[in-house]
C-alpha positions in Angstrom: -69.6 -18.6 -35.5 -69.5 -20.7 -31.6 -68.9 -18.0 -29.3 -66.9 -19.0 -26.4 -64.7 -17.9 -23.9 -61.5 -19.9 -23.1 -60.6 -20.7 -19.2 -56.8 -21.7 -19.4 -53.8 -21.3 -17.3 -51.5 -20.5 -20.6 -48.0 -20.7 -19.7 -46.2 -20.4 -23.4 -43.0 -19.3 -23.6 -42.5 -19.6 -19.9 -39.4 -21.9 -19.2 -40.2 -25.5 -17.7 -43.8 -24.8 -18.5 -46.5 -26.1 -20.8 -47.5 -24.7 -24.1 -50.6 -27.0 -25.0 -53.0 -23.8 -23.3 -51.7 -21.3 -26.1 -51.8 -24.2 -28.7 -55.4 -24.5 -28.0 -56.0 -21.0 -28.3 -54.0 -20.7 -31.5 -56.5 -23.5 -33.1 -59.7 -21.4 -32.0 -58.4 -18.5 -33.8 -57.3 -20.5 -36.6 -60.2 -22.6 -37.4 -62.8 -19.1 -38.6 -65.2 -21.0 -36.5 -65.2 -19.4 -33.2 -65.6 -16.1 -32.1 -63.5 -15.5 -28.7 -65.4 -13.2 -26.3 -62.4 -13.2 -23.9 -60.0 -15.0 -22.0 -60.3 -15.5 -18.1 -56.9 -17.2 -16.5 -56.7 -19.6 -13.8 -54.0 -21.5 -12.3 -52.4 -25.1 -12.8 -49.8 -25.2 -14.9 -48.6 -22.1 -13.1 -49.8 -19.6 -10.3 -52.0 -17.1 -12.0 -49.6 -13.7 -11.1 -47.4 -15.8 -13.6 -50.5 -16.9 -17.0 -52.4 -13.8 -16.3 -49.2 -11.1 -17.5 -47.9 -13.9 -19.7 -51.7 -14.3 -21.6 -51.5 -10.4 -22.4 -48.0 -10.9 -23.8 -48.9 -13.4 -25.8 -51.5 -11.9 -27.2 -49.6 -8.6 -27.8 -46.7 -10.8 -29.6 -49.5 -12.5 -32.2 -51.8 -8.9 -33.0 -54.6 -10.0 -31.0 -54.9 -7.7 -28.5 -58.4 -7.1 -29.1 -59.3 -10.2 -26.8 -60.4 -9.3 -23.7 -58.2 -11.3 -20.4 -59.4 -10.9 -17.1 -57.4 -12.3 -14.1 -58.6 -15.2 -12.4 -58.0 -16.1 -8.7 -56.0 -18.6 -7.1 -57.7 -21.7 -5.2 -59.4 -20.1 -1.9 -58.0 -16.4 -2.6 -59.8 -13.8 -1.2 -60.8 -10.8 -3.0 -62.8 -10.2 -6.3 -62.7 -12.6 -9.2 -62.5 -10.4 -13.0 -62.6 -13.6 -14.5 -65.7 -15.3 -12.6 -67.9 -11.9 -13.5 -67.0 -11.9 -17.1 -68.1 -15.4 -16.9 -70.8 -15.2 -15.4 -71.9 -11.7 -17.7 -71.2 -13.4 -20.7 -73.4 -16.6 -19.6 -76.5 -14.2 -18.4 -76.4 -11.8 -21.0 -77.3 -14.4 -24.3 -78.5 -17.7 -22.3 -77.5 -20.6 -24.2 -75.1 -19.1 -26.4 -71.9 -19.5 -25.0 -69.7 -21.9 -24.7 -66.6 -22.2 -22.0 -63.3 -24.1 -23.4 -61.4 -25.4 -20.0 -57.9 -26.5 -20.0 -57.0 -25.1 -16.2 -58.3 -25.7 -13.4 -61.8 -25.2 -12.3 -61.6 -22.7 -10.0 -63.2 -19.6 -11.9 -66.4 -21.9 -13.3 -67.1 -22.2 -9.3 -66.7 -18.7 -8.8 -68.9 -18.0 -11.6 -71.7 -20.3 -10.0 -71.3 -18.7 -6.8 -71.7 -15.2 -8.3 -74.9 -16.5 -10.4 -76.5 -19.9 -9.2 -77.9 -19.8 -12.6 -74.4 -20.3 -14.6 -74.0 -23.6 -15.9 -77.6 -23.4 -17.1 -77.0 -20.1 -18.9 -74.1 -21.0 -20.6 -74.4 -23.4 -24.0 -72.1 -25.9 -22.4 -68.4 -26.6 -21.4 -65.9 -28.8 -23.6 -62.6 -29.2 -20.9 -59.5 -31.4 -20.8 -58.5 -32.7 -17.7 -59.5 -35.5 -15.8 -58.3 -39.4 -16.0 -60.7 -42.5 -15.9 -57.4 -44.6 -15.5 -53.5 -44.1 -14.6 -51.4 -42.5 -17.6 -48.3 -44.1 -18.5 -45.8 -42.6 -20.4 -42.8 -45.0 -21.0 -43.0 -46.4 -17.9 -43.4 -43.0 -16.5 -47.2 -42.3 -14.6 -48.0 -38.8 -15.2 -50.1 -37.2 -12.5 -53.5 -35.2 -14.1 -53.0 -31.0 -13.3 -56.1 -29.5 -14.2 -59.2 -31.0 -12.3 -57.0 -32.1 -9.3 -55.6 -28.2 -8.9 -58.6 -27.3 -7.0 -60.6 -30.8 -6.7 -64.0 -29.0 -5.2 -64.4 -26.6 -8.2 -64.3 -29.6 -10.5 -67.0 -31.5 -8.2 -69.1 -28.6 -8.7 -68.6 -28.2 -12.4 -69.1 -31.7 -13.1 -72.4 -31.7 -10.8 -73.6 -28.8 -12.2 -72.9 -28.6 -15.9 -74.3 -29.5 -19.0 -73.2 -30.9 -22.3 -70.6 -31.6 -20.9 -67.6 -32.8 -23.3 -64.5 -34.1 -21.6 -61.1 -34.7 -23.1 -59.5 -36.7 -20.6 -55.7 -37.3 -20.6 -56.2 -40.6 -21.5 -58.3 -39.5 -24.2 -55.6 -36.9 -25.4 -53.2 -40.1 -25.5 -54.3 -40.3 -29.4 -53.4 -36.8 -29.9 -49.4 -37.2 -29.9 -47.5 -34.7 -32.8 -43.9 -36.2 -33.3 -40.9 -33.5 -33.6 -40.4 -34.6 -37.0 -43.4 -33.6 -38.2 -43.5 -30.3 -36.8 -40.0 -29.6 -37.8 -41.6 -30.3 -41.3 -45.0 -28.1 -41.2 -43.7 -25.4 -39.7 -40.5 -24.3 -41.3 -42.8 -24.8 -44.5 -45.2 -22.5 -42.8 -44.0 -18.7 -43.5 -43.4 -16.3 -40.8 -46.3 -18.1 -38.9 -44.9 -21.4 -38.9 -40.9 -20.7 -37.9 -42.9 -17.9 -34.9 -44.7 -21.2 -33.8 -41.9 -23.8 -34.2 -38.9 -21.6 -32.5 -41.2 -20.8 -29.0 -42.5 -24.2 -28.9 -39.0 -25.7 -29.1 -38.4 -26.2 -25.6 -41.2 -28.0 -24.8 -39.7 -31.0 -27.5 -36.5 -30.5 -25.7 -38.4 -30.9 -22.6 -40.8 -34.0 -22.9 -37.4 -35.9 -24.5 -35.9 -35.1 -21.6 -38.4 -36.1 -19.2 -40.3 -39.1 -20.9 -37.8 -40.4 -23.9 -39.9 -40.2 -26.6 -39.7 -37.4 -29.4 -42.8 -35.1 -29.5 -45.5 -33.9 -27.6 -49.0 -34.3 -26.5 -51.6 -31.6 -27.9 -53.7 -32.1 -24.6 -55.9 -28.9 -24.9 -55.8 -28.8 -28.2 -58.1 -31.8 -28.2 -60.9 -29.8 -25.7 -61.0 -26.8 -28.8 -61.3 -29.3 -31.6 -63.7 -31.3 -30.1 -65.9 -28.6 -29.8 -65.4 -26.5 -32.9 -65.0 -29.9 -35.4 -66.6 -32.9 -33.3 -66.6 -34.5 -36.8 -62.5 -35.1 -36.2 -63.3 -37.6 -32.9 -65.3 -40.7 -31.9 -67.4 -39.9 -29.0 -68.6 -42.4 -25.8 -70.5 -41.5 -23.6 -69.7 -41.7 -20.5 -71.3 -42.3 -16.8 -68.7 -40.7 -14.3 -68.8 -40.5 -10.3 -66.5 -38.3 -9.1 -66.0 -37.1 -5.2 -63.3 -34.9 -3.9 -61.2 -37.7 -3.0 -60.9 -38.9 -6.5 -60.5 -35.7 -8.1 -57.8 -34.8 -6.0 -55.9 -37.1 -8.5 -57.9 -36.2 -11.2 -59.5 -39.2 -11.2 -63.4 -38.9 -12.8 -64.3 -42.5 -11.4 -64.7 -42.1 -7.7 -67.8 -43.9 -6.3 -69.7 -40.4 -6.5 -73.0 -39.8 -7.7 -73.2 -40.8 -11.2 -72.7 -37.9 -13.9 -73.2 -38.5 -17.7 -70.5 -36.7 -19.9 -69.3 -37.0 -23.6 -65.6 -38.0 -24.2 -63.8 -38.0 -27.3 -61.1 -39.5 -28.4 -59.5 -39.1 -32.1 -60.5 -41.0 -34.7 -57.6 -41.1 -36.8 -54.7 -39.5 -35.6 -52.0 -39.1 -38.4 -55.3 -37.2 -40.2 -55.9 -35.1 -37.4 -52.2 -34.1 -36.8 -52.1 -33.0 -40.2 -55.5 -31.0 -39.6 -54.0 -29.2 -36.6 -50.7 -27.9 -38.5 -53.3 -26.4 -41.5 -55.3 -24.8 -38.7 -51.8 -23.0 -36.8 -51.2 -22.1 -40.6 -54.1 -20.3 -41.3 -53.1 -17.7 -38.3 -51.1 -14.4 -39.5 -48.8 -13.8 -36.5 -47.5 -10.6 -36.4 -44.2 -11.8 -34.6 -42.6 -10.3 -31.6 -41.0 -12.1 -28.4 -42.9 -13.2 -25.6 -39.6 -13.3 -23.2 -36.2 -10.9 -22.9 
């Protein structure tokens, strides 16, 4: 068993907002590789007075409310950080032994560092999505990067200061695409946890046809948990970076900064991997429930 904690900003079943954070969370729980020490939420896809409340309901509504979640704090918020003293607890208690997933921003892995200068070298390593090494295009549409560029200094420090470092980029994730059609097709053939899944994640179809034309959606921080639990699934380069606060304020990874070697995967074959996903969700016994009134 990989234990890990997972540092996301999970905003599923929260109108207008992503559900990739939760989908990512569902896979870990899924895949009877990883043991999930706890949950510490941060802010991107939404602030985190929003993905803190909304993590504990979701985790009431699937039977899992044995996982820890500790509230993270905004970019430059004053006051204590619960999530960056789990973090940094976990990481000092069994040096080398955990693992962080990252699909928010970065703000809590800096927190953690300040708390314990010691952090990144206690923890196993950190497998996060966010970041581009070139514009994304989406129909013609450029989609801007929302996790590193949140809070640009936090990811300067994590990528400065990490190690084994894996990175799924978004133009990385671009290979991990699961059309509607598809999911229509796994999911109502999935039991009670398959038609829970399909009829929250709904919207977001509704949402990305709406927005970018095309008939799916990307499984962005699904692609950080697999990588790490099942590298086997990807093809891995690696990767000299040079990030600097500038760049990263767009999320961009190539900045003219000092050089940083990371690991980036990108699947290997993605009609295989799409397929791999759905059995993983499938493997979950949700109890049911409603994450909104």
């Amino acid at each position: 068993m990989r234990r890990l904690i997972l540092d996301c900003d999970n905003t599923f079943g929260i109108p207008g907002c992503d559900v990739d954070d939760a989908l990512a969370l569902f896979y870990l729980l899924g895949c009877g590789q990883a043991l999930v020490l706890g949950i510490t939420t941060t802010h991107g896809n939404n602030q985190v007075n929003q993905v803190y409340p909304n993590t504990l309901k979701l985790l009431e509504a699937i039977g899992r409310s044995d996982i820890p979640v500790f509230r993270g704090r905004e970019r430059d918020e004053p006051g204590q950080n619960d999530a960056a003293s789990f973090l940094a607890a976990q990481a000092r208690q069994d040096p080398g032994s955990v693992w962080v997933v990252a699909t928010g921003s970065m703000t809590n892995l800096k927190a953690a560092h300040g708390l314990d200068p010691d952090f990144f070298q206690n923890l196993a390593g950190i497998s996060l999505m966010g970041g581009i090494t070139a514009p994304l295009h989406i129909n013609g549409t450029i989609l801007g990067e929302l996790n590193l560029s949140s809070d640009a200094p936090a990811a300067l420090c994590v990528l400065q200061n990490g190690k084994n470092r894996l990175i799924s980029t978004g133009n990385a994730c671009m290979t991990a695409f699961f059309p509607r059609e598809q999911a229509e097709k796994r999911l109502r053939g999935g039991g009670e946890t398959g038609a829970w899944l399909l009829k929250r994640i709904s919207y977001w179809f509704q949402r990305e046809r709406a927005v970018f034309g095309h008939d799916g959606i990307y499984q962005w921080d699904v692609c950080a948990a697999a990588a790490l639990m099942e590298p086997e699934w990807f093809d891995w380069q690696e990767t000299v970076i040079s990030p600097t606060v500038d760049s990263l304020r767009s999320g961009n990874l190539i900045g003219g900064g000092t050089a940083v070697t990371v690991w980036i995967p990108s699947v290997r074959d993605e009609s295989a991997f799409t397929e791999h996903i759905y059995d993983v969700y499938l493997k979950n016994k949700f109890k049911g429930g409603e994450l909104t009134k």
